[in-house]
N, C-alpha and C positions, 0 to 999 in steps of 0.2 A: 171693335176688335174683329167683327165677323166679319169685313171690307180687306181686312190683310188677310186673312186665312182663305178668301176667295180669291185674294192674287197670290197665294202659298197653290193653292188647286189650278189657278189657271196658268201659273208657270209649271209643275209638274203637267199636266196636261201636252202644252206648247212645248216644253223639253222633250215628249215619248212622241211630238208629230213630226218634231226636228231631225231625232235620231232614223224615225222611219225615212224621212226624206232624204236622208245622207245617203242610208243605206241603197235604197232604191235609183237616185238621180245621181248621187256625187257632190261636193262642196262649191263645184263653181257654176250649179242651177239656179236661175233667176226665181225659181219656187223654193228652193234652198233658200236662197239671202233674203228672199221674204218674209220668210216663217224666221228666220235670226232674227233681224232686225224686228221684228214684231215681239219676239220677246224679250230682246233687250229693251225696250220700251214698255213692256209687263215689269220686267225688272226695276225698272227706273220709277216706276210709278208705285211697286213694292217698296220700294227706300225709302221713296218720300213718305208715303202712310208711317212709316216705322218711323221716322225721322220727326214729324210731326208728331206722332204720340209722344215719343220719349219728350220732345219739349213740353207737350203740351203738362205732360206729368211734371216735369219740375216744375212749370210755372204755376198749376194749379195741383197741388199736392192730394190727395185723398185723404 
């Protein structure tokens, strides 16, 4: 559990670096699309952890 609550921190984290960099550069800076794309890939890797517990849980029930 504590592997998804550290991709819970380090997309909150990556969301407040994102908004700064909007603010500051604009949506069409290649250090803007970086830091998206970096967290949509935090993201992607957050669904999977969720997605594999919740199987893992039905397959192996507590």
């Amino acid at each position: 559990m504590s592997e998804i609550i550290n991709r819970v921190e380090e997309i909150e984290t990556l969301r407040e670096k994102l908004h700064r960099l909007v603010e500051q550069k604009g949506f069409s800076n290649p250090e803007v699309i970086a830091a998206s794309q970096k967290l949509d890939r935090v993201i992607d890797q957050y669904h999977k952890l969720v997605k594999e517990r919740q199987h893992n849980s039905y397959v192996h029930p507590a």
